[in-house]
N, C-alpha and C positions, 0 to 999 in steps of 0.2 A: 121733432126728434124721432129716431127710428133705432130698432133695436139692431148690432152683430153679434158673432160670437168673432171674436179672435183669439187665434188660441185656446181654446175649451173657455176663454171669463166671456160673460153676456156682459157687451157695452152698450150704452146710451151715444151716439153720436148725432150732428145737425144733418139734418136731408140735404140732399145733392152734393153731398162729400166727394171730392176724387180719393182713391185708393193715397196718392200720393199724401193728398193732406191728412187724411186718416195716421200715416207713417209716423208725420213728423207731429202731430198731436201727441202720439201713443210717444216719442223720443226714444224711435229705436235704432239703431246705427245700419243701413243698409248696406254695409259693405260684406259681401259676397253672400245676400240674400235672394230670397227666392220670396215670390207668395203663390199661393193657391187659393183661390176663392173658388167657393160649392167644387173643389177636387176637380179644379182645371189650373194649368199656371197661367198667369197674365204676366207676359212679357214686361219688361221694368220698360219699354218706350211707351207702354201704354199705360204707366202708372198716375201720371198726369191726367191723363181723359178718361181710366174707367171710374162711372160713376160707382158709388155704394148705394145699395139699394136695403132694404128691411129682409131682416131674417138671413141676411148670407152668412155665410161662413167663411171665416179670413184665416187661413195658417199662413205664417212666417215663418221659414225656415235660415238654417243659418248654416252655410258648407260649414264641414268639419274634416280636416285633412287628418288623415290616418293610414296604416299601415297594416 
């Protein structure tokens, strides 16, 4: 097990996680999402293959249309 932060919570997840399966673990709806891990965005083609590694940091953003 290895520790994240997503979102400011400290989670427990299994080693050599893709970002992807991290998502669907966590049952969050990725339609018109974004992520940033360590304050870079990962492309959603690479959400599949980037691995999670100890101590990253994952925000999940979520567009908000406004005016």
């Amino acid at each position: 097990m290895i520790q994240v932060t997503v979102n400011n919570i400290l989670r427990q997840i299994e080693t050599d996680s893709a970002l992807e399966q991290l998502i669907k673990e966590l049952d969050i709806d990725t339609h018109g999402c974004a992520i940033a891990v360590n304050d870079q965005i990962v492309p959603r083609t690479e959400w599949s293959t980037f691995v999670v590694k100890n101590d990253m940091s994952i925000n999940i953003f979520q567009a908000i249309a406004g005016g």
